[in-house]
C-alpha positions, 0 to 999 in steps of 0.5 A, a space after each residue: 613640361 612645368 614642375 609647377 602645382 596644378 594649383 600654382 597654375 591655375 592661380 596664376 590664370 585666375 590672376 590671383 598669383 604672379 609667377 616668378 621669373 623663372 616659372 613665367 620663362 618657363 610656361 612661355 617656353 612650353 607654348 613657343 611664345 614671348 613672355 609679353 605675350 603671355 603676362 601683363 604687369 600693372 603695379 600694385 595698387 593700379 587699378 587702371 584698365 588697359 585700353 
């Protein structure tokens, strides 16, 4: 289970918030998957899409 506010979370699905380490560790860890798998990093100011 995640301490996290329920709008934390919904903020980091809408892409308006990034999680920190330890909360992105933690919502992989509920769903049994790799952090990779759940978040994708771009730089700051990178409005690149990716393919």
């Amino acid at each position: 289970m995640l301490a996290s506010p329920a709008r934390t979370i919904a903020a980091i699905e809408q892409g308006r918030y990034s999680p920190s380490l330890d909360i992105a560790f933690r919502i992989a860890h509920v769903f049994g998957k790799r952090i990779d798998e759940l978040f994708h990093w771009q730089p700051a100011g990178d409005d690149r899409k990716e393919a």
